[in-house]
N, C-alpha and C positions, 0 to 999 in steps of 0.2 A: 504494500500500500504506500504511495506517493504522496506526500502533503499537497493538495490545491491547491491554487492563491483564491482566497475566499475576501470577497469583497463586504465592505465594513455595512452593517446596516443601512437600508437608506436615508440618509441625510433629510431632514427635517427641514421642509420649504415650503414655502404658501403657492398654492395652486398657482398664483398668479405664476411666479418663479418658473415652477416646473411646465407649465405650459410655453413659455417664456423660451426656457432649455430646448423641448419639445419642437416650438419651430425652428430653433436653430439647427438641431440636430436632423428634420426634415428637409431644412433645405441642402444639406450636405449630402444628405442619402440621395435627395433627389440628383444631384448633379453628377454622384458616381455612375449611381443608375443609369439616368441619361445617356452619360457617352458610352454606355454599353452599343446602345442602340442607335443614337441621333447620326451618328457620322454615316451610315449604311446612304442612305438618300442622296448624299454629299459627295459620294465616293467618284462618279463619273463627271462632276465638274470639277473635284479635286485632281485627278488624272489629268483634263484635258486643262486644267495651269500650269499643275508640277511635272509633266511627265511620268514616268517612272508606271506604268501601268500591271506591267509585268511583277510587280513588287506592294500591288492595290491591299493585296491580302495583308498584308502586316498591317497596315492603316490601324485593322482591328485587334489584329493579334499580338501585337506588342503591348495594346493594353490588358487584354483579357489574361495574357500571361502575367504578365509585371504583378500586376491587382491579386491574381491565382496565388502566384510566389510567396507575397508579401504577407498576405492576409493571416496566417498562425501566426508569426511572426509580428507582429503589431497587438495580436491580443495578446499574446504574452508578456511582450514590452510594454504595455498598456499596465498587468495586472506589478509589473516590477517599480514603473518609474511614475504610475498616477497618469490614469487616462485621460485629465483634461491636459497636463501637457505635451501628451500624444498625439491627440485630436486635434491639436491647433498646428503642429509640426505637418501633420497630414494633410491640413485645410491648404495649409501653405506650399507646399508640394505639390496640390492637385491645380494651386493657383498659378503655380511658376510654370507648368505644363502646359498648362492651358494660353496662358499667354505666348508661351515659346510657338507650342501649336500653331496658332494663328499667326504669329510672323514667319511660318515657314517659307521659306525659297526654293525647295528640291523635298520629292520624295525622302530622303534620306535623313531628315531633318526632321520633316512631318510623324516618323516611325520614330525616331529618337525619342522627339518630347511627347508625343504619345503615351511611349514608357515608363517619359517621369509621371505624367498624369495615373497610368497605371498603379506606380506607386504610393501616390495619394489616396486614391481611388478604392484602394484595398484596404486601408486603414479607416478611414470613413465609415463603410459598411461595417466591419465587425466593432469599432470601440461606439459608436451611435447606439448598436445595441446593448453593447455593456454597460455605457451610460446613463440607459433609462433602467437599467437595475440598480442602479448606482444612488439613481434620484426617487425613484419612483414606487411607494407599497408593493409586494408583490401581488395585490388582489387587482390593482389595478393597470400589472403590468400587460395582459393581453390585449387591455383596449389598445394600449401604445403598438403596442407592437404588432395590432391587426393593420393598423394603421399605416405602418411601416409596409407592411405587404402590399396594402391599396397604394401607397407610391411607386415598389414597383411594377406593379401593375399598368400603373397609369404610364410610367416611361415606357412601360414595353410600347403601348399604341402609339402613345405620342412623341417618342422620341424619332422614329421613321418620318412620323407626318412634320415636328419640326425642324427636323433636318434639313428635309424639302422648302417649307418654307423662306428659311433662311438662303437658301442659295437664289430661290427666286427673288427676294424683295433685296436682302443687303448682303449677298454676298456669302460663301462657305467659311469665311473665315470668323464671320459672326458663330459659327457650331462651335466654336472653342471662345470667343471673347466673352459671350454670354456667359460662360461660367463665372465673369469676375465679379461686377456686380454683384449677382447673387451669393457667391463664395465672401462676398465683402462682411455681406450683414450676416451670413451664417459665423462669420470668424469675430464679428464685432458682440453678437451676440454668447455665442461661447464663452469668452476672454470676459465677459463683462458678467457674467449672471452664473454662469457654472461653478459649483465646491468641488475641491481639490477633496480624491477620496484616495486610500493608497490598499492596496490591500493586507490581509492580517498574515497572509507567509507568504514567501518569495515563490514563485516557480523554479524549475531548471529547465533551461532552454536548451532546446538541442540544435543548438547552430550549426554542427556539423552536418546532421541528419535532412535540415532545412536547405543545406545548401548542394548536398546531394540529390536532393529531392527536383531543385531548382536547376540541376545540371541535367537530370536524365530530362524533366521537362523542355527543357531549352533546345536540346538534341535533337528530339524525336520532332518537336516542330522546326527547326530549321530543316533539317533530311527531309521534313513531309512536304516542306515547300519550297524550297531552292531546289531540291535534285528535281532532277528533270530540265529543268528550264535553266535557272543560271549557272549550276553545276551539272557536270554527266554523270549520271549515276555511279559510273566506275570511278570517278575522278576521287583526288584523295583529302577534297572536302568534304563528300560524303560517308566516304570510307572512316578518317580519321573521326569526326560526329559519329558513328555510329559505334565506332571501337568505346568510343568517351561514355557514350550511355550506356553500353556493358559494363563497362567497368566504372561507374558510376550507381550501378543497379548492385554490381556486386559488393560495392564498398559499403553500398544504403543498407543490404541486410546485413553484414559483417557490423555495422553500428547501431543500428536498431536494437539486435541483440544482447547490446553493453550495455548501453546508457540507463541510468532511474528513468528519466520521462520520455520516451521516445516521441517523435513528432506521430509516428504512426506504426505503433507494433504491429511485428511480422505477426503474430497469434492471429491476427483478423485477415490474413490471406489463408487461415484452417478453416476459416470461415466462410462457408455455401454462401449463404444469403450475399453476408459481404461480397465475397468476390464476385458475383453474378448481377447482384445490383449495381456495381462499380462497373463493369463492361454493359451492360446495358446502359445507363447513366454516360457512360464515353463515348456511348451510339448516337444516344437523343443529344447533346449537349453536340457532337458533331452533325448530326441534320437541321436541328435548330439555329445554329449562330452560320452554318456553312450556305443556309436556306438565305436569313435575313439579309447576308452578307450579299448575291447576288444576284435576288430578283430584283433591286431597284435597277441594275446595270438591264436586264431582260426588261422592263418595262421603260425604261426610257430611252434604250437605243436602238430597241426593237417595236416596242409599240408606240415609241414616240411621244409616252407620258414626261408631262413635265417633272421637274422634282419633288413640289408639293403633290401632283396627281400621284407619282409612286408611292410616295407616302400613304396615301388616304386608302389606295386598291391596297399595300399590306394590312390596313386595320383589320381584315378578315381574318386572316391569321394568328393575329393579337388576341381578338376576342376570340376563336375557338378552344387557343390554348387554355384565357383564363377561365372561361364560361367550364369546359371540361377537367380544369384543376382543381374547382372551388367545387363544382357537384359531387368527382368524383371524393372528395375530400368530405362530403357531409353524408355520403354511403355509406361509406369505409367507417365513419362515424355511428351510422344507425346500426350497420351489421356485421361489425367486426370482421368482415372478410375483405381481402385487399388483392389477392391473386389473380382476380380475373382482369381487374382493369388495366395492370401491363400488357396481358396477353392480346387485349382487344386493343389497349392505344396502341401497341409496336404493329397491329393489323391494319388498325384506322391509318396511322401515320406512313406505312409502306403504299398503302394507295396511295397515299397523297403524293408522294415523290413520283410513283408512276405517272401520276395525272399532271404535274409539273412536267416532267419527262415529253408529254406528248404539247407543250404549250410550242407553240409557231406561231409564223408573221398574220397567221386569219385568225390567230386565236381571240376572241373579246375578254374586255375587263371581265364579263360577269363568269365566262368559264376561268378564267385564274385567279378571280377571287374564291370561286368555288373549291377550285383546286389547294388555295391556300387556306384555308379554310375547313379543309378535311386534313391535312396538315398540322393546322393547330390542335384540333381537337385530339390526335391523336397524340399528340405530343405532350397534353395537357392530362391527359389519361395516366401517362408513365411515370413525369415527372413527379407527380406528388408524394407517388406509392416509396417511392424507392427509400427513400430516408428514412417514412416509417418504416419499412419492413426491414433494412439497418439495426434502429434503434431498438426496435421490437428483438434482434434477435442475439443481441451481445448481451456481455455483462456490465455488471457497471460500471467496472474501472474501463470498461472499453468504449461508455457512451458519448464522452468527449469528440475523443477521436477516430472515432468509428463514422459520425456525424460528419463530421468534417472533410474525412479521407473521403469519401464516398460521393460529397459534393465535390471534392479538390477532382475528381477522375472526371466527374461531371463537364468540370468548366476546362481542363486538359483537352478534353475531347471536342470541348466548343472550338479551344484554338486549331487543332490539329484540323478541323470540319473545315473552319477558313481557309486554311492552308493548303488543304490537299482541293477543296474547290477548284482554288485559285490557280493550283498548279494544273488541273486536269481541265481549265476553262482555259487558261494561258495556250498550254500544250497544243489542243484540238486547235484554235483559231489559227495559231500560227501555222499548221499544216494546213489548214483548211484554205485560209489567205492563196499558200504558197501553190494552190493548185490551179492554171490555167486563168491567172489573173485579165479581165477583160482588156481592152487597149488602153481604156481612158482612166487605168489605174495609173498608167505613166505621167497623168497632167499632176501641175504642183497643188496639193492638199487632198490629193486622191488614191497615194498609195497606201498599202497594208498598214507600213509602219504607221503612218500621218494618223489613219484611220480608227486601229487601237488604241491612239492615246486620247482618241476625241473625234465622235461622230458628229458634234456643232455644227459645220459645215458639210456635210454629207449631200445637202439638198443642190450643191452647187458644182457634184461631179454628174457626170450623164446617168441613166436609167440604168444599162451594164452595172455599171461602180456597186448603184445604191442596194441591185438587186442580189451583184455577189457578194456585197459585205454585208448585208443584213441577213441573207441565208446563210452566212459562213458563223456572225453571230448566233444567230438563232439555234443553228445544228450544233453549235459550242455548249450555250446552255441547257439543251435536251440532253447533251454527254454528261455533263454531271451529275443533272437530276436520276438518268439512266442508271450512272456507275453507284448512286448510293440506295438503288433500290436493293441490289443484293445485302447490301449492309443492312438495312431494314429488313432483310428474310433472316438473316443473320438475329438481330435481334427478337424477333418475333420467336424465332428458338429457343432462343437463349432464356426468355420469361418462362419459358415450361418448366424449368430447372428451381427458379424459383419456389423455394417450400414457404407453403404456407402455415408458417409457425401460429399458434394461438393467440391474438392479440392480448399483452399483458391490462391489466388496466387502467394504468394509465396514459400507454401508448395513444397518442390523438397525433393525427395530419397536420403536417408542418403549414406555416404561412406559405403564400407565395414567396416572398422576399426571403426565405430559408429555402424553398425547392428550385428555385431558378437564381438565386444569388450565389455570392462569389465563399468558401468554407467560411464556416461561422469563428470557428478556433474556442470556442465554451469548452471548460472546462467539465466533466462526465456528474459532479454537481449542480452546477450552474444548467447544465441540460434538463437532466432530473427534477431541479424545482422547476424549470419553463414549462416539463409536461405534467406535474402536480397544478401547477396553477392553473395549469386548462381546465386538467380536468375539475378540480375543486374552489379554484381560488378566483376564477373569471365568473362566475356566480354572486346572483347579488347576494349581499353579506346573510340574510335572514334566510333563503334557500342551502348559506352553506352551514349556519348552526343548527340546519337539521342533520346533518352528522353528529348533533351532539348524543341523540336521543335515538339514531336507531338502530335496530334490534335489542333495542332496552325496553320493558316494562316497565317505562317509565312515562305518563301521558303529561306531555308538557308540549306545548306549543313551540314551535322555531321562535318567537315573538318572547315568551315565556324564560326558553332556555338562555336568549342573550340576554335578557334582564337576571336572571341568577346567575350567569357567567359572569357578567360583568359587577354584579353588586358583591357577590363570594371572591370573585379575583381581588379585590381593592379596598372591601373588607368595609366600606359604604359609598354610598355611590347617592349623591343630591339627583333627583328626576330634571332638574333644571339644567344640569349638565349632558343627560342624557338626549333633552329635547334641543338644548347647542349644537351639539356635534352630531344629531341624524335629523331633526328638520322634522322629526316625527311631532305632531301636536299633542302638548302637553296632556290633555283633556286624553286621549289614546295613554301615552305613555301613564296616567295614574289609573287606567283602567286595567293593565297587564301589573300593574303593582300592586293594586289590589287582589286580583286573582292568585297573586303570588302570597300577600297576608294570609285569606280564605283558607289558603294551604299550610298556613305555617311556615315557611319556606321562607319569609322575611318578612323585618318588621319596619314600619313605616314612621315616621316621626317627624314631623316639620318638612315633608316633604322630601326626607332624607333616608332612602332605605339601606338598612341592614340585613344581613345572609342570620339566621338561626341555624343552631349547631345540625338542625334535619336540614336546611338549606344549605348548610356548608356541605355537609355528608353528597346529597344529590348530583351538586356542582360538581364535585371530587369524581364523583361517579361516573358524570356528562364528559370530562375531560380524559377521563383515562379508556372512554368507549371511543371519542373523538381520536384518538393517537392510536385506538387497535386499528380503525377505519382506514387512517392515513396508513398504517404501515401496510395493509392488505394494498394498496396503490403502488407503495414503494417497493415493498420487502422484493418483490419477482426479479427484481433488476441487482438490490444489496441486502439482502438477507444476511443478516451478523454482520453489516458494514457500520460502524460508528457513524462514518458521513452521512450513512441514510437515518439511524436515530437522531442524532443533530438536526436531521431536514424535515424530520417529522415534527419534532420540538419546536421549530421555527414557525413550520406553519400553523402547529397546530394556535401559538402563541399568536399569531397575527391575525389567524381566524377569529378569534375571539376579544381582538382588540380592532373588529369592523366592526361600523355603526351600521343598519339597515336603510336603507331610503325612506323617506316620510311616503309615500307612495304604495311602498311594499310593506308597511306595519298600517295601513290605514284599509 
């Protein structure tokens, strides 16, 4: 057993405050989010300024790695050195990026600060979340943090559509200036409103483990998209890259198996679920970001949508995905079964690719929204499942990083998806180009190369030009959509293998901004209480002090039970304090006081009641049936763990220091 870094209670702030924090910390997430997605729309006027076309794919993939890399590594630096001086270091990072970004001159330049944005980018997402544990009750921490998932939600639609936007009215390099601004008041807010919290033990970080992790990552996407194209497979850039990730893979387990905290123990490759979830999760995470990444290029150079139009034709996609994340999510919830909806989204989602596959120059908006749009949905089917059935099926010292890993293979796979696109779009056109070029390819802004870097002008070479480079484009995009249908049969297998373990009971369906975001890096604690709180602590207060009382023969009202929790916890307790802090009208609260007299159960005095010795006994009762309740949630995952008594104490303790709404006692 490993010490945590367990973060200090949360800090004691007026709503005002935390809500305060709150937007700050929204608009940070919102902006990491964002350039996950907004640059895709931008990507073909970006091309035809900077050149570099053949090299489009990194645009995205130098962030989505950078961000991948970083991200356990900032929540651990987070839980070492105090996350609000973390978060401001990160804010500032994503700002320096972003600004580079935009005064780029050359592709080469654009991928650079990319990277740096990456690396802000990645810090952003997981200390944002740490943060609202940081500030915020644990009863109240799902609303935040559903909340969090509705932002990225909302980037996934709308970062395509203002992508688009911005190239048509001010220009692409407004996709990255627009961050400043915004990043201003999120860093002015933070710095000004946010408490310094540190946690109560150090971690040990496995720098070495991270940095091998970061090697065999880096490898395997460079191989997947340079060879071919600006290296020959045989050549000994590829060669050398692929030796480095061997023996980067072998150094990874040779450390793994030393260190106290590994970044990702080798134990969880013994592990079914894990391993199989983690290759399908590298499936979807490669159809999804490799999809996003090149249909705005297909609808704008082939269907002649403008930039905001490609924007708006992907929102099908958007919403299939979330509309099939979120149902499949409240299923999995009513019926405890999770098995079938991989098997049917890795089905939904393999037609879609087919049906992208078949899109050409006759094809209308309405069949490729169609097409994207069966796409999402089946994509939105897989993603959810896969973390639960993760979490669902380790231990608990493995919940942490089991969580994490399993997203980390997710978003590796996102990049590798760009990459290998890019490389098998790049590939096909340039043979394609290179076959029996018309004559009036030879006028100035009409040959192959001209052409690849920027179809703008296209309208200005003869009917020949426009007709073989639009079908040499178009027959490019149907290759990849093509080559990743087998990948999609591929996983559509692979879901069979999936066992379906018995959902424990606390096991509940991640946010979105957990199944589609970048690894979270939570400690297997910190996990633990996020899915205790779902289940019990995201409940109005008076629904959860019915765990006080049941399967007890004991008839007491929810209403009932937190007036003798609360008056036996405190030993008296005035009703005029009671009616401060839950809004409940007095006139109610001395009618549950009185029934509690009638009983014996306390006694009342100036409007000040006290627990009698049968009151105190009951209470005593109420709490130790409340902590068998919570351990039946926990115990499946740390049975004789100290950290899960400790987390049952916790909550049970905060359960019982929630006020009910005037609302819900009236």
């Amino acid at each position: 057993m490993t010490a945590q870094a367990e973060p200090q209670a949360p800090t004691q702030l007026s709503q005002r405050a935390v809500w305060t924090i709150f937007g700050g910390l929204m608009l940070a997430m919102l902006l990491a989010a964002l350039d996950q997605t907004i640059v895709a729309t931008a990507l073909p006027k970006i091309v035809s300024d900077l050149g570099g076309a053949e090299h489009l794919s990194w645009v995205v993939t130098s962030y989505m790695l950078a961000s991948t890399i970083t991200t356990p590594l900032w929540g651990k630096l987070g839980d070492l050195y105090g996350r609000k001086t973390l978060f401001i270091t990160c804010i500032v990072i994503f700002l320096v990026g972003s600004a580079l970004s935009g005064t780029s001159q050359n592709m080469g330049q654009l991928i650079a600060w990319r990277a740096v944005q990456g690396v802000g980018g990645g810090g952003l997402m997981v200390l944002a979340q740490a943060i609202i544990a940081d500030v915020v009750p644990p009863r109240d921490r799902g609303r935040y943090q559903g909340a969090f998932g509705a932002v990225f939600g909302l980037s996934s639609v709308a970062g395509p559509l203002l992508g688009g936007l911005f190239v048509d009215t001010i220009g692409w390099r407004w996709v990255f200036y627009i961050n400043l601004p915004i990043g201003a008041v999120a860093l002015v807010v933070v710095t000004a409103v946010l408490p310094v919290t540190k946690a109560r033990t150090s971690p040990k970080i496995d720098y070495i483990g991270i940095t091998l992790l970061a090697t065999v990552a880096t490898s395997i996407v460079l191989v997947t998209s340079l060879g071919g194209s600006t290296w020959d497979w045989a050549g000994p850039q590829v060669i050398g890259l692929s030796v480095l990730g061997v023996l980067a893979i072998a150094a990874f387990a040779f450390v793994e198996a030393r260190v106290p905290e590994p970044v990702m123990p080798l134990r969880l490759f013994r592990n079914c679920v894990f391993v199989t979830c983690s290759i399908v999760g590298f499936v979807v995470g490669f159809a999804m970001f490799g999809s996003i990444t090149y249909l705005p290029l297909y609808l704008q150079a082939v269907q002649g949508a403008s930039p905001t139009g490609s924007g708006l034709q992907m929102i099908p996609m958007m919403v299939g995905l979330l509309l099939t994340s979120i149902g499949s999510g409240q299923l999995i919830s009513r019926t405890g079964r999770y098995k079938i909806y991989p098997i049917v989204g890795s089905a939904v989602f393999t037609v879609g690719l087919y049906l992208l596959s078949l899109m050409g120059r006759e094809t209308t908006s309405l069949q490729s929204g169609a097409s994207m749009f069966v796409l999402g949905a089946g994509l939105g089917l897989v993603m959810q499942v896969l973390i639960l059935a993760v979490q669902n099926a380790v231990e608990y010292r493995d919940l942490g990083t089991a969580t994490s890993g399993a997203t980390f293979f997710r978003t590796i796979g996102s990049s590798v998806g760009v990459a290998v696109f890019g490389t098998v779009f790049n590939s096909h056109l340039s043979s394609t180009l290179a076959q029996n070029p018309p004559a009036g390819a030879a006028a100035p802004g009409c040959s192959a190369d001209v052409l690849s870097q920027t179809s703008e002008n296209i309208g200005a070479c003869g009917p020949d030009v426009i007709n073989w480079f639009l079908d040499g484009y178009s027959d490019s995009i149907h290759t990849i959509f093509l080559w990743a249908v087998p990948v999609g049969v591929l996983t559509f297998v692979l879901t069979f293998l999936i066992p379906e373990v018995t959902l424990r009971t606390g096991a509940t369906t991640p946010e979105p901004s957990e199944a589609f975001g970048a690894p979270g890096g939570r400690s297997s604690y910190e996990e633990l209480r996020l899915m205790l709180w779902r289940e019990v602590g995201s409940q109005d207060p008076l629904k959860a002090y019915g765990l006080l009382n049941r399967d007890l023969d004991i008839d007491l009202t929810p209403g009932q039970c937190w007036m003798l929790s609360r008056v036996s916890g405190e030993r008296s307790r005035p009703l005029a304090v009671m009616h401060d802090r839950s809004h409940v009208p007095i006139e109610r609260i001395r009618e549950v006081a009185g029934e509690l007299v009638d009983r014996g159960l306390i006694v009342l005095t100036d409007d000040v009641a006290t627990p009698t010795p049968a009151g105190d006994a009951i209470a005593e009762e109420l709490r130790e049936n409340e902590r068998r309740q919570l351990r039946e949630v926990v115990g499946q995952w740390g049975e004789g763990e100290p950290e899960t008594e400790e987390l049952v104490q916790e909550v049970a303790d905060r359960l019982r220091h929630q006020d009910p709404t005037a609302a819900a006692l009236t």
